[in-house]
VMD Tcl script that draws the C-alpha trace (Angstrom):
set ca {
  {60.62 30.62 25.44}
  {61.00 33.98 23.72}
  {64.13 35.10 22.09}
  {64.06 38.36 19.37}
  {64.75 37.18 16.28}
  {68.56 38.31 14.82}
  {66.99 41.38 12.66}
  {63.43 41.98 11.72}
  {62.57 44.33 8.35}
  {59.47 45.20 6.76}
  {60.68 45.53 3.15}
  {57.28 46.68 1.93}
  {53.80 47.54 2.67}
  {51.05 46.48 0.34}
  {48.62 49.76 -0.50}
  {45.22 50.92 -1.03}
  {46.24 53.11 -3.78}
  {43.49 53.05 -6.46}
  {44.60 50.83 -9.41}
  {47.03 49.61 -7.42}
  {48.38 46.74 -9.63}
  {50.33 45.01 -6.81}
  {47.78 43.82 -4.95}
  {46.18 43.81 -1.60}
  {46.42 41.04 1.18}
  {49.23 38.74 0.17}
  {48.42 35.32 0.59}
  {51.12 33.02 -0.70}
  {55.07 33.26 -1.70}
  {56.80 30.95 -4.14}
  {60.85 30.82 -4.88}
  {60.97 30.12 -8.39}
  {63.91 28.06 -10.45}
  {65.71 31.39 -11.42}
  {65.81 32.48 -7.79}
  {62.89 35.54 -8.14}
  {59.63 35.52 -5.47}
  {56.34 35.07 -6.65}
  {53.39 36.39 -4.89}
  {49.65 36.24 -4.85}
  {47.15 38.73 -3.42}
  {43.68 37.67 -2.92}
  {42.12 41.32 -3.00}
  {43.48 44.26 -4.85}
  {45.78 44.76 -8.51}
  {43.95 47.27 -10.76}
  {40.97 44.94 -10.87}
  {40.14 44.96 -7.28}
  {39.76 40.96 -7.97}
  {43.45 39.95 -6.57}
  {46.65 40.06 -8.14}
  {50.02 38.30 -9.18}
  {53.55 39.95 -8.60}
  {57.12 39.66 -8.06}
  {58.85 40.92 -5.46}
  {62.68 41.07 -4.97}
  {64.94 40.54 -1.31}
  {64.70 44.35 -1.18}
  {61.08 44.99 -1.29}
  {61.03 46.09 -4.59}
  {57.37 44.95 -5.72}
  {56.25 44.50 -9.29}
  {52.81 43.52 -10.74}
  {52.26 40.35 -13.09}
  {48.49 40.35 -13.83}
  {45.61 41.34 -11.99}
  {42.44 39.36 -11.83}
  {39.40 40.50 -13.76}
  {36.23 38.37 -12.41}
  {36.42 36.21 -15.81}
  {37.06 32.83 -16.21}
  {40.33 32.69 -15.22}
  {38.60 33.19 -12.43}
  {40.01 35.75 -8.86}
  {41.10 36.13 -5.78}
  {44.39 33.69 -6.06}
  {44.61 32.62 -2.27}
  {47.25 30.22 -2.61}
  {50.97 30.05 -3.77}
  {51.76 29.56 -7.46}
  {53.67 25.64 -8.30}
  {55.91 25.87 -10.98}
  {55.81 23.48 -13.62}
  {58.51 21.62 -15.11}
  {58.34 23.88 -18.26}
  {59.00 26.77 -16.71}
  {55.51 27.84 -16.06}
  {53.99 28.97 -12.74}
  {50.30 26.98 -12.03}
  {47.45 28.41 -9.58}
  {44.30 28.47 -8.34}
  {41.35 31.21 -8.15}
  {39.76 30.66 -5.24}
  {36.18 32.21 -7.13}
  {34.78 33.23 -10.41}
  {35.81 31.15 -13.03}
  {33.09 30.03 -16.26}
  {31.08 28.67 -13.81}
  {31.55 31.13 -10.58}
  {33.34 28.22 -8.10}
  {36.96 28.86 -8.76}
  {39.36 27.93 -11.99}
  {43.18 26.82 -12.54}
  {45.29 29.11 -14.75}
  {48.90 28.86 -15.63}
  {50.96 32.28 -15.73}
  {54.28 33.15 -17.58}
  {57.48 34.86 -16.15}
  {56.05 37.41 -18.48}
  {52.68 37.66 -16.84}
  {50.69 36.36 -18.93}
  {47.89 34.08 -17.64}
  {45.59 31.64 -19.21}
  {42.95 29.57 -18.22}
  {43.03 26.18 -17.68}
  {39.81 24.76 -15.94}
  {36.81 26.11 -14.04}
  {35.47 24.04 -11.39}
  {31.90 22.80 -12.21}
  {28.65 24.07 -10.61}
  {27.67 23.11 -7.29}
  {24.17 21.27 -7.17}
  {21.99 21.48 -3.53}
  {21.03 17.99 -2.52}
  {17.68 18.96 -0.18}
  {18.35 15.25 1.22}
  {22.15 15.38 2.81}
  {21.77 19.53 2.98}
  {25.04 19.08 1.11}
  {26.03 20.85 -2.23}
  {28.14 18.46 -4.66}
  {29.67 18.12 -7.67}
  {31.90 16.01 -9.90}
  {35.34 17.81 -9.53}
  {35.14 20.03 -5.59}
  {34.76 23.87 -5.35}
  {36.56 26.94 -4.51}
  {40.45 25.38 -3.89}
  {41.96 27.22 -1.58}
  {44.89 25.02 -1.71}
  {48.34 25.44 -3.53}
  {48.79 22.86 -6.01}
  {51.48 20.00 -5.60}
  {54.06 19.05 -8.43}
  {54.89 15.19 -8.43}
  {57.74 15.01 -10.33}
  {57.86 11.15 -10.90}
  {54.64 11.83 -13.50}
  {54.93 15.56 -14.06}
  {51.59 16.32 -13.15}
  {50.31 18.47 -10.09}
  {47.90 17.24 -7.42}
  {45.61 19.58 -5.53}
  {42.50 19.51 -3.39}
  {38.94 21.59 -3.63}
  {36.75 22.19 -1.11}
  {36.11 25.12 1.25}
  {34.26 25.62 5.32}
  {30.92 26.26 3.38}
  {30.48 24.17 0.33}
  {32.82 21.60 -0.02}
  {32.11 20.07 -3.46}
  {32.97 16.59 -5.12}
  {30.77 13.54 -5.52}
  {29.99 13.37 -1.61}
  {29.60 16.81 -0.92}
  {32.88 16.74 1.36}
  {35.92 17.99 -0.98}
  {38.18 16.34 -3.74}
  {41.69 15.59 -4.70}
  {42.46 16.33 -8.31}
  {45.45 15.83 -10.64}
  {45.89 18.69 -13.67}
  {48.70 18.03 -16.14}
  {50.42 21.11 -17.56}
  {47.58 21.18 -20.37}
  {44.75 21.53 -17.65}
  {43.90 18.08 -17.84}
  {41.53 17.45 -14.58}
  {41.19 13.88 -13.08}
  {39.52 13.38 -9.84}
  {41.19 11.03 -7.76}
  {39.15 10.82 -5.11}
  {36.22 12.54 -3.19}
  {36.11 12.32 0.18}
  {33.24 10.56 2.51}
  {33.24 12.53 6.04}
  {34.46 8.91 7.27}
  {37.68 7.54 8.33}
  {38.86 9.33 5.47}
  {38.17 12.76 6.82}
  {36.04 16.25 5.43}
  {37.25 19.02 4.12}
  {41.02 19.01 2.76}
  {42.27 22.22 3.45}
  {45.90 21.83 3.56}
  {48.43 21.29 -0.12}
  {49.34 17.73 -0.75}
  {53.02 16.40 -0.04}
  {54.51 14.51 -2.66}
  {56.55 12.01 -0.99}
  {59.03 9.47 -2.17}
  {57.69 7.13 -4.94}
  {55.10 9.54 -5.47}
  {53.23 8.53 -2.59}
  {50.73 11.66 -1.86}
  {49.90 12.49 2.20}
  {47.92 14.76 3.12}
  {45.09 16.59 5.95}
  {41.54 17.03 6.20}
  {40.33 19.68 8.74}
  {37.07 17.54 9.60}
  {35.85 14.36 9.76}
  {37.33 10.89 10.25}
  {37.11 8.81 13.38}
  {36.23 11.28 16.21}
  {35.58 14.36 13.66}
  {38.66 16.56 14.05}
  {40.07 16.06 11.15}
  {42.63 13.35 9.49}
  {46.36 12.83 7.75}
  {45.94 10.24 5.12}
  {47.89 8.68 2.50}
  {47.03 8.39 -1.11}
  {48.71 6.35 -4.00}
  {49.43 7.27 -7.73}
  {46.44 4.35 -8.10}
  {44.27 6.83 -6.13}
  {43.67 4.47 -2.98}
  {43.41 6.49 0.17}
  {43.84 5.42 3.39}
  {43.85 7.04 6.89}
  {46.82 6.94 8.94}
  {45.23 8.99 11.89}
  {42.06 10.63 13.35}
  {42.89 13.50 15.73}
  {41.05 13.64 18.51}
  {40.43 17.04 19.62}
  {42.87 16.50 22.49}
  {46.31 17.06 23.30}
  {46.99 15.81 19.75}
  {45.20 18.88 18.33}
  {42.42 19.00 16.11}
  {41.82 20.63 12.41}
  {45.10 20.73 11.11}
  {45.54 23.37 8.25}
  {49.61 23.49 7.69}
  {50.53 21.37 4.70}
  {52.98 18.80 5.72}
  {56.53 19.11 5.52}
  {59.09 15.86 4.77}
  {61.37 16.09 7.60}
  {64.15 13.92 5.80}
  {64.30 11.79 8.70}
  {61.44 9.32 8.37}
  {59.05 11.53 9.97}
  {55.79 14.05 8.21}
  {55.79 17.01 10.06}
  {52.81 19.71 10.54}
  {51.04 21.56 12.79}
  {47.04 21.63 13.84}
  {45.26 25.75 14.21}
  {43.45 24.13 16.80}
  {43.39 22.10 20.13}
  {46.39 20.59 21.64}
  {46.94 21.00 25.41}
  {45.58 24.30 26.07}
  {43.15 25.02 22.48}
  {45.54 26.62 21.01}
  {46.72 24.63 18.40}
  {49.87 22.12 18.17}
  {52.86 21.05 15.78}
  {53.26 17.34 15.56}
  {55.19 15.01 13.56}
  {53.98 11.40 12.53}
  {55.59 8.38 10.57}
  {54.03 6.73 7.72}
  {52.77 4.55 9.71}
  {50.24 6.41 11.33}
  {52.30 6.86 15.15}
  {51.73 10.61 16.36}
  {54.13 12.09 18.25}
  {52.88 15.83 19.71}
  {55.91 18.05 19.46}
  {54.58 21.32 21.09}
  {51.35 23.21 22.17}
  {50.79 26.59 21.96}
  {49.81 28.32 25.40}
  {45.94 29.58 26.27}
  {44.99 32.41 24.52}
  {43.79 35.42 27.05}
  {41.01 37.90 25.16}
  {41.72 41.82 24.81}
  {39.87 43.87 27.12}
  {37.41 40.67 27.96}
  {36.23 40.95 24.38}
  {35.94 37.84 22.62}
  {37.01 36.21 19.75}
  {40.33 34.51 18.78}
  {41.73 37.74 16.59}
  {41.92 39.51 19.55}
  {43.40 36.93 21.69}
  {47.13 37.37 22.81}
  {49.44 34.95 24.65}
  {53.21 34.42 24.75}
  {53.77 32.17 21.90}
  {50.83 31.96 18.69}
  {47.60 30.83 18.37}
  {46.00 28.96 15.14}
  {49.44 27.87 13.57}
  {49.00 27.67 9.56}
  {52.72 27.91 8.46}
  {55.08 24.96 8.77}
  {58.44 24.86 6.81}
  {61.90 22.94 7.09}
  {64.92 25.20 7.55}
  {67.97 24.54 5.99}
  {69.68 24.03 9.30}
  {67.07 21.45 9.96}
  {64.53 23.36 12.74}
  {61.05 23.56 11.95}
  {59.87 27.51 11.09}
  {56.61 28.76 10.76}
  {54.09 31.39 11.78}
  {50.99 31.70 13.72}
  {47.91 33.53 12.43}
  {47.16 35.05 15.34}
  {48.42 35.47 19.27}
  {51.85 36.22 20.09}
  {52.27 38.73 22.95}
  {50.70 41.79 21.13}
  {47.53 39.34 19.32}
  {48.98 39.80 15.56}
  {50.58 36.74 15.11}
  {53.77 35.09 15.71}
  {57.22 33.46 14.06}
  {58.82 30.46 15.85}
  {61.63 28.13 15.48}
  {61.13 24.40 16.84}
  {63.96 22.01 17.15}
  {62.87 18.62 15.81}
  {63.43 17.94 19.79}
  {60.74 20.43 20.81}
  {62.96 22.71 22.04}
  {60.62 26.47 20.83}
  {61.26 29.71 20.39}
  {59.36 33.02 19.30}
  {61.71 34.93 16.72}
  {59.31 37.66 16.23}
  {55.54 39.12 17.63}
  {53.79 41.46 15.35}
  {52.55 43.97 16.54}
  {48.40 44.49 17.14}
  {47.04 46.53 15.13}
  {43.75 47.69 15.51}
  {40.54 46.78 13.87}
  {42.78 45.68 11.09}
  {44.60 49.20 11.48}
  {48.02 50.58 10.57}
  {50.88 49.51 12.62}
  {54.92 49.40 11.24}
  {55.47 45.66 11.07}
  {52.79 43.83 9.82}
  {49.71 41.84 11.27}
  {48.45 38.10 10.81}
  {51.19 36.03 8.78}
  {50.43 34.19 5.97}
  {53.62 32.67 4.09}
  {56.94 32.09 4.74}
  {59.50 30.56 2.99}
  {63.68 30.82 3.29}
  {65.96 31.29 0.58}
  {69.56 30.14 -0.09}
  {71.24 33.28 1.77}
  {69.57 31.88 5.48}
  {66.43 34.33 5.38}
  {63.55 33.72 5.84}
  {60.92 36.12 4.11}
  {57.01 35.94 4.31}
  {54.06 37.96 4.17}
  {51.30 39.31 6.60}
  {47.38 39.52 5.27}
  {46.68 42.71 7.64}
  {48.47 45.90 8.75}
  {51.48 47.91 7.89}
  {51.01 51.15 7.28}
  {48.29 50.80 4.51}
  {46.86 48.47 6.72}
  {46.81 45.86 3.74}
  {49.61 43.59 4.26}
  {53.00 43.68 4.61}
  {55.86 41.60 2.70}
  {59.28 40.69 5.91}
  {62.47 39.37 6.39}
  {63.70 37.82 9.53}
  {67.75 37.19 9.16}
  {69.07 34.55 11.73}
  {72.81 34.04 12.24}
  {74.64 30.90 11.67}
  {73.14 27.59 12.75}
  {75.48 25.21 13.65}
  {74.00 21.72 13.22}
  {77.25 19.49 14.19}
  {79.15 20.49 16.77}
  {82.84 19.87 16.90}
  {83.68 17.04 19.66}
  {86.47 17.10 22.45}
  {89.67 15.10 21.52}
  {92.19 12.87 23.47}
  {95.39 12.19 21.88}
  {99.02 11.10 22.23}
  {101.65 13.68 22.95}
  {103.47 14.58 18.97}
  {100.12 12.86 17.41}
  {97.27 14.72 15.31}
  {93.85 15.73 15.78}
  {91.10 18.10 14.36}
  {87.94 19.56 15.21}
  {85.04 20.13 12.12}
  {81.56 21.49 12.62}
  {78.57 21.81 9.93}
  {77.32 25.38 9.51}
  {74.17 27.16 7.72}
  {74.44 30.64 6.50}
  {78.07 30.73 7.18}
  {80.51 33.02 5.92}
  {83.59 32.96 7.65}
  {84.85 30.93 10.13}
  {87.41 31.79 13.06}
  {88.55 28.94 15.46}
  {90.21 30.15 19.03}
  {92.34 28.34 21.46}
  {91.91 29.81 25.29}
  {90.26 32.82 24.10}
  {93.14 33.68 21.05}
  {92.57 33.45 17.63}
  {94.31 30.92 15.56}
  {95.85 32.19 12.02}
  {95.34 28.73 10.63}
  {91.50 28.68 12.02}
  {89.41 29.90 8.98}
  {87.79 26.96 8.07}
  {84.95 24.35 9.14}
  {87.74 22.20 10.50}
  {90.86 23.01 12.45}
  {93.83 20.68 12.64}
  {96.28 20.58 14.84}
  {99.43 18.19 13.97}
  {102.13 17.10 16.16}
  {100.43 18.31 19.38}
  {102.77 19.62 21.83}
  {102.03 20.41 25.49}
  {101.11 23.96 24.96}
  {98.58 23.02 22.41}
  {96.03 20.89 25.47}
  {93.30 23.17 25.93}
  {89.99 24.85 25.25}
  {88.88 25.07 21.43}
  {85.82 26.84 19.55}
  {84.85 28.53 17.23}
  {82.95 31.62 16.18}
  {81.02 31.23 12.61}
  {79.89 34.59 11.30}
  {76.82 35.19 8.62}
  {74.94 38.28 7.14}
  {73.04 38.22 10.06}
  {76.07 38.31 12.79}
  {78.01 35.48 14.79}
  {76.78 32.01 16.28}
  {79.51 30.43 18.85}
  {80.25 27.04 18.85}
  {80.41 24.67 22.09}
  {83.62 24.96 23.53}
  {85.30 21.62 22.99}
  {88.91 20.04 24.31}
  {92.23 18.57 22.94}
  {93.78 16.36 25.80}
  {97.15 14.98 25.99}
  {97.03 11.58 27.29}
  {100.66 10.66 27.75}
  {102.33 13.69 29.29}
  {103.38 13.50 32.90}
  {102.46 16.20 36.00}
  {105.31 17.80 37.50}
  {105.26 20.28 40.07}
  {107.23 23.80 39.39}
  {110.40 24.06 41.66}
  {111.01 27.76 41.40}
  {111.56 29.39 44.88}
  {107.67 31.56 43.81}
  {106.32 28.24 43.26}
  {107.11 26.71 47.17}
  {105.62 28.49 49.50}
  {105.31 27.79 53.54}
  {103.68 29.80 55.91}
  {101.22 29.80 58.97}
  {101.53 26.01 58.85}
  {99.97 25.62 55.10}
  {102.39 24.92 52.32}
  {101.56 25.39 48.66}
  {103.17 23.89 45.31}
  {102.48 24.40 41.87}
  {101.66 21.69 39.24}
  {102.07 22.00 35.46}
  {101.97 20.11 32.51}
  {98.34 19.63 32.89}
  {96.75 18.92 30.04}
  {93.46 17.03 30.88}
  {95.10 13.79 30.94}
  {92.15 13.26 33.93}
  {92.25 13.90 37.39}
  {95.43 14.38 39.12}
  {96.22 12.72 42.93}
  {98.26 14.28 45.66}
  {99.96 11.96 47.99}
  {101.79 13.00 51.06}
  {104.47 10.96 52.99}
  {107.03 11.46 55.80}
  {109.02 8.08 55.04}
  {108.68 8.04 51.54}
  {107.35 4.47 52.07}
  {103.63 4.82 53.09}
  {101.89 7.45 50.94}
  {98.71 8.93 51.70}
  {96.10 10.89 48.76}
  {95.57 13.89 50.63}
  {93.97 15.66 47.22}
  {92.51 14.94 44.07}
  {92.88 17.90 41.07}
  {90.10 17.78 38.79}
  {90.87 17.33 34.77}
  {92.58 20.73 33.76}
  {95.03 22.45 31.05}
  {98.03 24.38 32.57}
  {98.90 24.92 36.04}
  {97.00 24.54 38.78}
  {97.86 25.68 42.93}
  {98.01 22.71 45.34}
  {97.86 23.72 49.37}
  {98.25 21.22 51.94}
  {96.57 23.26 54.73}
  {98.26 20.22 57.22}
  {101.38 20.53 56.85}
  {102.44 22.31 59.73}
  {101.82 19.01 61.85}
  {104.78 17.75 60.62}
  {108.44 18.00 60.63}
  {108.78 17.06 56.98}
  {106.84 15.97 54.45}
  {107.12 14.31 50.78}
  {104.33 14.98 48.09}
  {104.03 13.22 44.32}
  {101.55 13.60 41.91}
  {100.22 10.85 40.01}
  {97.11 9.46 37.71}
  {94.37 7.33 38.96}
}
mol new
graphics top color blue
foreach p $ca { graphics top sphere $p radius 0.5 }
foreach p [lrange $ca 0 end-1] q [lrange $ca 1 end] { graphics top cylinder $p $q radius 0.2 }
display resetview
């Protein structure tokens, strides 16, 4: 299950510093259009109200605004969106003109303006529920649908929820910080509590999660059209399936949602899944029991081998699933894993536990990660590092190859080639039997007018910033060359009754028979050589019970 990750670096560590304008206790990463990272820290900047910043590959960190308990509003937990003019749009989780969080808009420049403030809450003594027209405190990054231009996010947090039913809201802002409300949700079928971003799929069709409520009250993933019609797909059930899922859904390209619940699946821990539109849940992976610190309780200080309370789900560009846990891993910090679409997991990296929220070197408690066009994948971390405020990593993973070149059977004189797909490749180096080929430098090798000594073992080794990845080992067979044994004097030997002959021209035309005869009329298969390249030794450990004997080699 656990494999180190290629190379692990903590490229910087968030601070305490007083009027520190970077910020404190990164919460979300965005890769904007020109290629720069955007960050958001929900405590901290100069403030002490959470902060924007940029921050390069290298760890090079530099503030964009800090928060000022106004009505822009503070403490941005969520990624910036950027709009299609440039801009980057967010949410303030708090504050705001009315104290339950705003929407601002922010320039490459840094400069940030208000767009909306969420309205008051109201208590309803009746349902014990607090409401509102429009949701409360988002917590949620904000979704761009590009077929209108306008973004789509969700309000609603654990305590007071918001909207017309006192259970959260889905909103649409355009650019101008226009706010519709689309929909507030029931506690039904429809779920309670939407805590994850929106996808925008194709056609503009919105999916989405709800951490509560629906049929069995573990939560939902629903669907909701430009018209503002929602309906629920599916109702977890608290069971193998998972329960509360908090990872936005990912579009795995194939006709499949992906995402992952922080809680229940097999053993409590939480689970990744992936569902069709339709509503049919397939459970990918659980994460493994959780085992408490020193008997103490609570799931911060719970360790196990893989993650516990997953809330990071993202598509890598060599099509595995990526993501981080919150918490667990074999030190308690958290966790980042790599999931084949097949459920095939690994761990790539275990921070390590620091205590009480302490200083350690890595990093505690993940909170983004995203991967940019050079492979790497870089993310944040809300606790430790030596500041004990957060750190901001890069995990580098070689090569993935994502079609593997395929064995070939060909005519003697006739061509062939072998290709692969790579990610994060740089250079490529096809071998033959363990030599390089001069001619081998690209995704596909060719050889033309195959001759004998060409039938063998091919691969290739595809190199990245991050070190090698080896291909499967693949074969070119010649179909229509015929087995001959060598006649040298070395090649025939007989002794202590046993005689032994070599045979050549092997090149996996399929398995080779050995016949044996003393009137060159009856023959008799005495052996059967596997499918090989070169030569192989035949022994006939019986011949010494006769006064001559004949041998031939043919094909089945």
């Amino acid at each position: 299950m656990s494999a180190p990750a290629q190379s692990f670096s903590n490229l910087y560590n968030f601070s305490a510093v007083p009027s520190n304008a970077v910020g404190q206790n990164p919460s979300g990463l965005t890769l904007a259009s020109n290629g720069q990272i955007y960050g958001t820290c929900v405590n901290g900047g100069t403030n002490e109200f959470g902060s924007l910043y940029t921050i390069t590959t290298t760890g090079t960190a530099s503030p964009l605004c800090s928060m000022s308990n106004n009505a822009a509003g503070d403490n941005p937990i969520a990624a910036l969106a950027q709009g299609t003019n440039g801009l980057f749009y967010g949410l303030n989780q708090s504050a705001g003109s009315n104290q339950y969080g705003a929407i601002f808009d922010l320039s490459s420049a840094g400069t940030l303006t208000k767009l909306y403030s969420f309205t008051t809450l109201k208590y309803n003594s009746h349902t014990s529920l607090f409401t509102n027209a429009d949701g409360a405190y988002p917590d949620c990054a904000l979704a761009l649908n590009t077929n209108n231009g306008n973004f789509y996010g969700t309000a609603g947090n654990a305590t007071y929820y918001g909207g017309t039913n006192g259970y959260g809201t889905i909103f649409q802002v355009t650019h101008q910080g226009k706010v519709t409300v689309i929909y507030s949700f029931t506690n039904g079928t429809d779920g309670a509590l939407p805590a994850a971003p929106l996808l925008v799929y194709t056609n503009g069709v919105l999916y989405g999660t709800t951490s509560a409520g629906g049929s069995n009250g573990y939560g939902t993933i629903f669907k909701l059209t430009a018209a503002g019609v929602v309906t629920p797909l599916y109702s977890f059930r608290g069971a193998a399936d998972g329960s509360a899922p908090t990872a936005a859904l990912i579009d795995g390209k194939d006709g499949y949602l992906y995402g992952a619940c922080s809680a229940g699946g097999t053993n409590g821990s939480g689970s990744i899944f992936k569902v069709n539109t339709n509503g049919i849940l397939t459970t990918l992976y659980a994460f493994t029991p959780g085992m408490n610190f020193n008997g103490t309780s609570g799931v911060a200080n719970q360790y196990n081998a893989d993650g516990i309370e997953p809330n990071v789900l993202v598509l890598g560009n060599d099509g595995n699933l990526y993501g981080t846990a919150h918490y667990g891993g074999v030190n308690g910090a958290g966790s980042v894993f790599e999931l084949s679409r097949a459920g095939q997991f690994k761990v790539l990296y275990s921070f390590s536990y620091a205590a009480d929220g302490g200083p350690n070197t890595d990093g505690a408690n993940p909170t983004s990660l995203i991967q940019l066009t050079n492979g790497n994948f870089y993310g944040t971390t809300k606790d430790g590092g030596t500041n004990s405020f957060g750190t901001f990593f890069t995990i580098g993973l070689p090569p993935s190859i994502t079609v593997q070149p395929t064995n070939q059977s060909i005519a003697l004189h006739s061509n062939a080639s072998f290709s692969l797909t790579a990610s994060n490749a740089l250079t490529y180096q096809w071998q033959f039997d363990g030599a390089n080929l001069p001619t081998g430098t690209g995704s596909t090798l060719s050889v033309t007018n195959a001759q004998i000594t060409n039938a063998g073992s091919y691969w290739a080794v595809v190199t990245g910033i991050n070190g090698p990845t080896t291909s499967s080992v693949v074969t070119l067979s010649l179909t229509n060359v015929p087995v001959s044994f060598v006649n040298n004097a070395s090649a025939l030997q007989y002794s202590g009754g046993q005689f032994s002959i070599q045979l050549t021209n092997l090149t996996g035309q399929g398995a080779i028979i050995i016949e044996s005869s003393t009137n060159l009329i009856q023959w008799t298969p005495i052996y059967t050589n596997p499918s090989a390249f070169g030569t192989a030794l035949f022994i006939d450990p019986n011949a010494g019970n006769y006064p001559f004997q004949f041998y031939r080699a043919t094909t089945p």
